[in-house]
PLY file of the C-alpha trace (Angstrom):
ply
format ascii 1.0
element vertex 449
property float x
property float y
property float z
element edge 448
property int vertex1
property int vertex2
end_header
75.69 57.58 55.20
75.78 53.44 54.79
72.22 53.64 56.88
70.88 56.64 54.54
71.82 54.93 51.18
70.03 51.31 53.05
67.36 53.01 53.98
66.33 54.33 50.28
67.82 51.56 48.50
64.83 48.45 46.81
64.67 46.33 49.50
65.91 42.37 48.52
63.38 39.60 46.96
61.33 38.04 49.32
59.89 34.26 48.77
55.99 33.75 47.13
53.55 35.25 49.45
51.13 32.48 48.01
50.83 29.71 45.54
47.14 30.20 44.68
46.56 32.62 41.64
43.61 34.44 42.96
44.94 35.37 46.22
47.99 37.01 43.93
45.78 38.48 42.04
43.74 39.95 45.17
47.01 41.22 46.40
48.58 42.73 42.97
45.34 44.49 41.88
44.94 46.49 45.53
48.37 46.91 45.78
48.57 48.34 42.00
45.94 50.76 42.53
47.21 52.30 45.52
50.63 52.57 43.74
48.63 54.34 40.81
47.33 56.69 42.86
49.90 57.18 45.10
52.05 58.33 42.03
49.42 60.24 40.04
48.16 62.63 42.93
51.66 62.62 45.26
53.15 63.45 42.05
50.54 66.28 41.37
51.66 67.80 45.08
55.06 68.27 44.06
53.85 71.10 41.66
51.74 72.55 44.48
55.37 72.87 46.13
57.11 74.77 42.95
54.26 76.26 40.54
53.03 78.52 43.68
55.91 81.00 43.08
54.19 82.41 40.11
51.07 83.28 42.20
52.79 85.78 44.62
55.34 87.29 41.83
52.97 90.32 41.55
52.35 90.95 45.18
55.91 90.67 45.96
56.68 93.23 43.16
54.42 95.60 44.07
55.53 95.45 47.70
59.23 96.25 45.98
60.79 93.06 47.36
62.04 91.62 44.99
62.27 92.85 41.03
61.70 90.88 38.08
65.23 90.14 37.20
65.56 88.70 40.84
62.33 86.73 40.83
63.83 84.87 37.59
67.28 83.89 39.51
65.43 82.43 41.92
62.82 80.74 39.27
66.17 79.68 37.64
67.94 78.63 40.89
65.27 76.06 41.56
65.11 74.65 38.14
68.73 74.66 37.88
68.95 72.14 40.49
65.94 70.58 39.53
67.60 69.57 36.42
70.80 68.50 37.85
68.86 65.99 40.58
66.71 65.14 37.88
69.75 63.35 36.34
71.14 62.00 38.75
68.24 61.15 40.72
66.76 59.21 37.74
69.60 57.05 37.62
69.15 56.34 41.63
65.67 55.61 41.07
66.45 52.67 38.98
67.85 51.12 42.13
65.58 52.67 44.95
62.84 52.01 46.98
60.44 54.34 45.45
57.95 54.82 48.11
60.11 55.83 50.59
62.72 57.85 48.06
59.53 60.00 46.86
58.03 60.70 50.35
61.26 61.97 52.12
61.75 64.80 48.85
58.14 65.65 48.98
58.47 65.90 52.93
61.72 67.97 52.27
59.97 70.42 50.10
57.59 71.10 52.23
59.94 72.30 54.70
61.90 74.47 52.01
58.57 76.36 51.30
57.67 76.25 54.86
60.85 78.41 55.45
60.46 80.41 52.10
57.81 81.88 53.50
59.70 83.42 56.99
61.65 85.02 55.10
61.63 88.01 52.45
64.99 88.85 51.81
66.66 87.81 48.35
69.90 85.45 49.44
67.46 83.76 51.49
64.68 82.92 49.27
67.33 81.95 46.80
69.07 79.37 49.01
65.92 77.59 50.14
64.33 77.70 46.42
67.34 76.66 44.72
67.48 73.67 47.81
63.88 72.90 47.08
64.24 72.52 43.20
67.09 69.37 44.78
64.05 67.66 46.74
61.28 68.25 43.87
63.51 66.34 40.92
62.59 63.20 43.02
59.29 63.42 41.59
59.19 62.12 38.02
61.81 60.13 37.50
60.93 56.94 40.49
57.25 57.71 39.43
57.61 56.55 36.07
59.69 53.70 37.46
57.58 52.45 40.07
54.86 52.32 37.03
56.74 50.55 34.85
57.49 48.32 38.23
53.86 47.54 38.37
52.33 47.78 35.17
53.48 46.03 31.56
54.30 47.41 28.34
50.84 46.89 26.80
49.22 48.97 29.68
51.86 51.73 29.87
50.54 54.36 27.32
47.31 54.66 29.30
48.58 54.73 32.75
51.74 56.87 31.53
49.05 59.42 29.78
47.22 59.35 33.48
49.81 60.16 35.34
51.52 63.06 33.21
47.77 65.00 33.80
49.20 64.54 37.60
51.48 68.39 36.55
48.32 69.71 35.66
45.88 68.84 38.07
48.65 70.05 41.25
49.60 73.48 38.58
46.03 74.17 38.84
44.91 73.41 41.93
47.96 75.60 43.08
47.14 78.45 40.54
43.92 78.98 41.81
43.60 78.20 45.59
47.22 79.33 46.34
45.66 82.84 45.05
42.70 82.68 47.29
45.35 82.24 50.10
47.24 85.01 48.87
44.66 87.54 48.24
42.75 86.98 51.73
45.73 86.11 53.96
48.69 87.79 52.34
51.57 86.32 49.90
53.45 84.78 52.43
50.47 82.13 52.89
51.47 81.42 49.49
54.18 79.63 50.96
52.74 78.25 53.71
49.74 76.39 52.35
51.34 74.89 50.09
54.33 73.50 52.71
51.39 72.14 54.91
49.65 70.72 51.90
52.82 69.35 50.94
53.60 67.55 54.41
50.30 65.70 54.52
50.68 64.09 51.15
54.28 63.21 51.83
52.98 61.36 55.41
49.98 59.84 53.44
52.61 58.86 50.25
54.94 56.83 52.58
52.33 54.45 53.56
50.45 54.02 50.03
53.12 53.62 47.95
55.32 49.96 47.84
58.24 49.09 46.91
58.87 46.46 43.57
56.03 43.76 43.56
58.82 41.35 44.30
59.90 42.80 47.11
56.41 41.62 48.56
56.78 38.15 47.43
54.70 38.78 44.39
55.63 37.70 40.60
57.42 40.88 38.52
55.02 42.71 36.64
55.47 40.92 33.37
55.03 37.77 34.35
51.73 38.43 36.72
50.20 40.07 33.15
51.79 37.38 30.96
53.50 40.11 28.86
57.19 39.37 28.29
59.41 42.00 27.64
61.07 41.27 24.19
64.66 40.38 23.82
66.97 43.35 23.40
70.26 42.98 21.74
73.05 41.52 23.56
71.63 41.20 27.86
74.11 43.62 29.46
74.23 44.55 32.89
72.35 47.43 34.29
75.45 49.95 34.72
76.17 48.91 30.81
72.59 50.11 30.11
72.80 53.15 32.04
75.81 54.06 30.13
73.94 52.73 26.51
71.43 55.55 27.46
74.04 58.51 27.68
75.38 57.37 24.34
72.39 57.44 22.58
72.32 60.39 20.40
68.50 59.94 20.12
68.01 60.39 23.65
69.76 64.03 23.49
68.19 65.06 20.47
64.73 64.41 22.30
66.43 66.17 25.41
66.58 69.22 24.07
63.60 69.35 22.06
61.68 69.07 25.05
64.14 71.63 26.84
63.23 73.50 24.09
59.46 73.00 24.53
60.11 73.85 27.90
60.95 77.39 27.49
57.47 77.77 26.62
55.80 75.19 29.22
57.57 77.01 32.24
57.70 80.82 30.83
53.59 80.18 31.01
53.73 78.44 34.88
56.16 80.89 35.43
55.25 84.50 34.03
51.67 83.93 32.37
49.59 84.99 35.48
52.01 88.20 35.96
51.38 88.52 32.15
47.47 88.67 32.06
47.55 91.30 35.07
49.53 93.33 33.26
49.19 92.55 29.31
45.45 91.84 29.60
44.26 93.69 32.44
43.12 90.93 34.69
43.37 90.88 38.68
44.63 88.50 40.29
42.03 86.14 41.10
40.92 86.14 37.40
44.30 85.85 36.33
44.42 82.70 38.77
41.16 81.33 37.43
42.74 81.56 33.42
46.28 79.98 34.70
43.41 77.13 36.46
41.86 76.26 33.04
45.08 76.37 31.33
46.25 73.85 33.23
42.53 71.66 33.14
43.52 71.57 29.54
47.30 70.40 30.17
45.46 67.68 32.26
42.96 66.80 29.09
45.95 66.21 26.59
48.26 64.59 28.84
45.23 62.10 29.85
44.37 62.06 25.64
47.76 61.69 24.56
48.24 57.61 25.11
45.04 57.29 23.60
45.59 59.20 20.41
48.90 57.79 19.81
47.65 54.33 20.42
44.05 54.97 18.76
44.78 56.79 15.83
48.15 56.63 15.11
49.42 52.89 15.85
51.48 54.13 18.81
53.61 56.08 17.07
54.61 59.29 18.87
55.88 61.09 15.63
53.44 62.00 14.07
51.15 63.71 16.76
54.21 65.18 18.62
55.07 66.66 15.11
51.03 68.24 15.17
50.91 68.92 18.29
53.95 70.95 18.63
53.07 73.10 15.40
49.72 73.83 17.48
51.82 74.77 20.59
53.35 77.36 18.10
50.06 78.56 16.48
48.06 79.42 19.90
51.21 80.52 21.65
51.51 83.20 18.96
48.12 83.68 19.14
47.81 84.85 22.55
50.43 86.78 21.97
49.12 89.46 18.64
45.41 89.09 19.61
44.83 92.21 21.21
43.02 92.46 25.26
39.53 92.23 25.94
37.98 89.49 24.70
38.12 86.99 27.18
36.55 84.11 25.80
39.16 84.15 22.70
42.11 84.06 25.62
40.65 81.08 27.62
40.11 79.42 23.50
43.97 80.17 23.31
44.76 78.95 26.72
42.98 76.19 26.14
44.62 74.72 22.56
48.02 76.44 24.43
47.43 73.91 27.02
46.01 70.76 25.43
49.40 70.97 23.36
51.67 71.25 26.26
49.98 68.51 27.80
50.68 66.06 24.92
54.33 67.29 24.52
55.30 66.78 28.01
53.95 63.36 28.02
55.66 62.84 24.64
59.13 64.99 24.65
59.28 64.75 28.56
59.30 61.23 28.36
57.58 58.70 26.84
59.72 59.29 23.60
62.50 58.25 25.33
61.18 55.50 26.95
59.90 54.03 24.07
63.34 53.48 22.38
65.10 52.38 25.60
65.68 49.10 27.37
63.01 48.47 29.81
65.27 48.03 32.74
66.16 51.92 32.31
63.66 53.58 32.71
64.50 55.79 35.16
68.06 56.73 33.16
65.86 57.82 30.33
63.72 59.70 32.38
66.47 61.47 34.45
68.56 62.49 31.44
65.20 63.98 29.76
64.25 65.47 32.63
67.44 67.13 33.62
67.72 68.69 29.70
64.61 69.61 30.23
65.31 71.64 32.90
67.88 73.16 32.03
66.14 75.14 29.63
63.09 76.22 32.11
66.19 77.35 34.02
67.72 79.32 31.33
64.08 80.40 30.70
63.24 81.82 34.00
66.29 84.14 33.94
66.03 85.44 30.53
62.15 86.00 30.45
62.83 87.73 33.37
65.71 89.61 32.63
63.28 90.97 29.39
60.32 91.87 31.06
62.47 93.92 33.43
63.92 95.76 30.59
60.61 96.52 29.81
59.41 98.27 32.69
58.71 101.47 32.51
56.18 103.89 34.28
53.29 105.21 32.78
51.10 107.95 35.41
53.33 106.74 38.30
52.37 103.01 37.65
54.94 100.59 36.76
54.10 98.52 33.66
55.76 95.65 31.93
56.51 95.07 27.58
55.99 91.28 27.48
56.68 91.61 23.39
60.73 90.78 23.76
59.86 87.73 25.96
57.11 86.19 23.98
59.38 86.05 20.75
61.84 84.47 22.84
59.15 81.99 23.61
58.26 81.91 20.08
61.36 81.11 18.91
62.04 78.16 20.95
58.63 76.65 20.12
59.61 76.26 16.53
63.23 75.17 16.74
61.92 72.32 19.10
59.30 71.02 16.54
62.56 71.02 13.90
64.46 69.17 15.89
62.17 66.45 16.98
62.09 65.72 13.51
65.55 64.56 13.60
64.79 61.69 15.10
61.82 60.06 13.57
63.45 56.75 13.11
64.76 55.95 16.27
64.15 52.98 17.88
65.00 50.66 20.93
68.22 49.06 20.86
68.39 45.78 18.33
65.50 47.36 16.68
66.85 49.79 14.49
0 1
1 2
2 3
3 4
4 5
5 6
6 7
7 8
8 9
9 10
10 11
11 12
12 13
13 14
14 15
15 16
16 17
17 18
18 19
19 20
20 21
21 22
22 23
23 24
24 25
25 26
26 27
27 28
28 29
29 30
30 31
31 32
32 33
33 34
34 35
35 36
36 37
37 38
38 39
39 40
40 41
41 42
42 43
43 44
44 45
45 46
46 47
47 48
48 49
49 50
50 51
51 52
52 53
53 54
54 55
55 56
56 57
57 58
58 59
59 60
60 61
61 62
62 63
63 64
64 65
65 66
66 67
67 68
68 69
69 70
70 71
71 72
72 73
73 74
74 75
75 76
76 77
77 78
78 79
79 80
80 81
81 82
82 83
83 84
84 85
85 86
86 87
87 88
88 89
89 90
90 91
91 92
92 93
93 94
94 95
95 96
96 97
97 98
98 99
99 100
100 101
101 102
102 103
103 104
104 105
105 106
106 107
107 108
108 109
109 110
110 111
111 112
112 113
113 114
114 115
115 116
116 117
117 118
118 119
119 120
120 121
121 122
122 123
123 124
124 125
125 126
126 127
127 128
128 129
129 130
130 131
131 132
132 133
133 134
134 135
135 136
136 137
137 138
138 139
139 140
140 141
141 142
142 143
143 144
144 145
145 146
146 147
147 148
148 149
149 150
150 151
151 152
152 153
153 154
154 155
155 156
156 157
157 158
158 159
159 160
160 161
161 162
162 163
163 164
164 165
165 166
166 167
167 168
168 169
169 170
170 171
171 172
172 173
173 174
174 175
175 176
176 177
177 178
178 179
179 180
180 181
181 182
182 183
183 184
184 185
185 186
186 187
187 188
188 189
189 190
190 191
191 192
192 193
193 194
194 195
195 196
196 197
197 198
198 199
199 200
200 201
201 202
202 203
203 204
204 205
205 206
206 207
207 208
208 209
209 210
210 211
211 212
212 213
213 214
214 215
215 216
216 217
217 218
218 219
219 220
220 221
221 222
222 223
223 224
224 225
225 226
226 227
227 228
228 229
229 230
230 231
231 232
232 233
233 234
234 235
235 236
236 237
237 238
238 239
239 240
240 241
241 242
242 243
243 244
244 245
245 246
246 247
247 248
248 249
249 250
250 251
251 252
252 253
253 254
254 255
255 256
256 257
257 258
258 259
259 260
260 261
261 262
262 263
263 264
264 265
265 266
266 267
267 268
268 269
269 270
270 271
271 272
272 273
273 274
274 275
275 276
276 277
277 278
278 279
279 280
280 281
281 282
282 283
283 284
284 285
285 286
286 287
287 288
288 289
289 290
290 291
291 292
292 293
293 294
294 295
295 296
296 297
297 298
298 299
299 300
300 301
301 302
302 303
303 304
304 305
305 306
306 307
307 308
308 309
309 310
310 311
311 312
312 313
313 314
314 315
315 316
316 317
317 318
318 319
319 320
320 321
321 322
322 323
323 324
324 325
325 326
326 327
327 328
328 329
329 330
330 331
331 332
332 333
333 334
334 335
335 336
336 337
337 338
338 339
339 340
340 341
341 342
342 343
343 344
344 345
345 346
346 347
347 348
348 349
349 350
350 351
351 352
352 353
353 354
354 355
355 356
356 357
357 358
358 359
359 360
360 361
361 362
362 363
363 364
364 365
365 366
366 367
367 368
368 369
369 370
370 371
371 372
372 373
373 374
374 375
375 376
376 377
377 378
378 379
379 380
380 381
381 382
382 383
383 384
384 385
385 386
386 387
387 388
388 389
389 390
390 391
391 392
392 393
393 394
394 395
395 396
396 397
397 398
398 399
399 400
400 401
401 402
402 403
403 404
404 405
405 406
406 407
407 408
408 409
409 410
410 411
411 412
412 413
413 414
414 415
415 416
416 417
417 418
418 419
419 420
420 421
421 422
422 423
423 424
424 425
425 426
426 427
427 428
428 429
429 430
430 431
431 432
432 433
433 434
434 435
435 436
436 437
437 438
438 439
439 440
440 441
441 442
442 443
443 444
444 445
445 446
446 447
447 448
């Protein structure tokens, strides 16, 4: 266990690798871009290794499988223990070698859909999800702490807003090739392609990523950009900090807001493709193609949300969390009373559905929380959001599916679905987390209340 916990923990300081400035500079700018990278797109992979469950939930159902209700304990059984290793594995990542922390779980995951797909009975495909919701909570967490490793305060917002459209891009990729796979090769392929996908990036991952810049004999981040951080109350140690962050009221007010807002965010990944085959009459290559452009447009406003913030609004995150999230509420009910047929006016929906979503899990998922937290916790933060967060999509994949079962019913020998029960349930949540994000308009970082 000793060589485990050395093998994933930061490796120690090493001396200058130079004393000239421009052959730092060489050094920090390659090595920062292939950290960037590394994170956005390796980070975009782990959603090719969870999101794909949605694509085969209607295959698998008409096959009689699996049912509904059972397709949402397993949904739930993987974000259950997403959201417990989100929490604890953002306070590891604080003190790990990120490269080689985020690799192994992507590498793991692979493996747990590898085996997913052998398999189609229900005990099974519940152990191996639940075990790969463990391996895929490595994923945001270290990634927002290996950019705040490399990157200063001032540049952040941008890269942070970059690297939350990672969710997006690997949601749709996933959506829409993973249903090309399924519909030519069969739904277990919906398994498999993503687990080989999955394994590539993880090998590729290990050797782009690095480790802190001092680890390499390079100057921390803040010094290299000449951007100190601030002073910050009293200095405490980083186990004190930690703890600050789990005392902070702010911090689970935020939390479940965006658990909240992720009702909504994962009863879409989840149930919205099963919902336009059977709602809106689409098959399921269409259906794929809509969940694609939803997600395009969680990509746009995750990418748009630093620079709004910062642009228009100062950098304050209130006030277009607070817009966006009444927005999430108009187009969700939206595509919920417009009636089928019009398909242009769903992918208009999907589209303000998913701009919204984009900006609200760059802002609730995170980058509040961030913002009013000591720098050297950043992972904390993120693992305590993250793990609220959760927590809800877990509660959410159970219930929606528990009410779309109970709206089954057969009509000429074909079994259709009432989605009405569920999408009030989504409805619901929507608002109360706009109301309570209010609640905490005024925080602020410690020392600068």
């Amino acid at each position: 266990m000793k060589g485990v916990l050395d093998f994933f923990r930061t490796r120690p300081d090493r001396p200058p690798v130079s004393t000239d400035p421009e052959e730092i500079r060489r050094i920090y700018e390659k090595k920062r871009w292939s950290v960037f990278l590394s994170v956005t797109l390796g980070y975009g992979m782990f959603y090719v290794g969870r999101i794909n469950l949605a694509v085969v939930k209607k295959p698998v159902l008409d096959e009689g499988l699996l049912s509904a209700t059972e397709f949402g304990y397993v949904g739930s059984a993987l974000l259950g223990t997403y959201a417990i290793g989100k929490a604890i594995n953002g306070f590891i990542s604080d003190r790990a070698n990120i490269a080689r922390f985020m690799s192994t779980a992507l590498l793991l995951s692979a493996a747990a859909n590898l085996a997913v797909g052998f398999s189609s009975a229900f005990w099974i495909m519940l152990l191996f999800w639940g075990m790969n919701g463990w391996f895929q909570s490595v994923g945001s967490a270290p990634s927002v702490v290996s950019l705040s490793q490399w990157f200063s305060r001032k540049e952040m917002g941008t890269r942070y807003g970059v690297w939350s459209a990672s969710h997006g891009i690997g949601s749709g990729l996933t959506s829409y090739a993973t249903a090309a796979l399924v519909t030519w090769l069969g739904w277990r392929w919906g398994f498999w392609g993503p687990g080989l996908a999955c394994a590539i990036s993880a090998l590729v991952m290990y050797h782009t990523m690095a480790d802190r810049p001092q680890t390499l004999g390079l100057p921390a981040v803040a010094d290299y950009r000449d951007d100190p951080v601030p002073p910050v109350g009293n200095r405490i140690t980083l186990a004190q900090a930690q703890l600050e962050v789990l005392k902070r009221p702010a911090i689970w007010v935020l939390g479940i807001a965006s658990s909240l807002m992720y009702v909504v965010r994962y009863g879409v990944n989840s149930w919205g493709m099963l919902y336009f085959q059977e709602a809106r009459g689409y098959d399921l290559m269409s259906a794929g193609a809509a969940q694609s452009f939803y997600f395009v447009f969680t990509v746009l406003g995750a990418v748009a949300c630093g620079f709004i913030s910062d642009r228009f609004f100062r950098s304050d995150r209130n006030v277009p969390a607070l817009l966006f999230g009444l927005l999430n509420v108009g187009a969700l009910v939206g595509l919920f009373l417009v009636p089928p047929g019009c398909v242009w006016v769903d992918y208009l929906l999907l589209g303000l559905l998913g701009f919204a979503i984009g900006v609200l899990v760059a802002f609730l998922g995170g980058l509040m929380a961030v913002d009013i937290c000591r720098e050297e916790v950043t992972g904390a933060a993120m693992g305590m959001i993250g793990g609220l967060s959760y927590v809800g999509a877990a509660i959410q994949d159970t219930t929606s599916g528990i009410l779309i079962d109970a709206g089954r019913t057969m009509v000429d020998g074909h079994v259709t679905y009432d989605f009405a029960p569920c999408f009030w349930f989504w409805i619901a949540t929507s608002v109360a987390s706009v109301l309570l994000t209010l609640t905490v308009w005024n925080a602020r970082r410690p020392g600068e209340e």
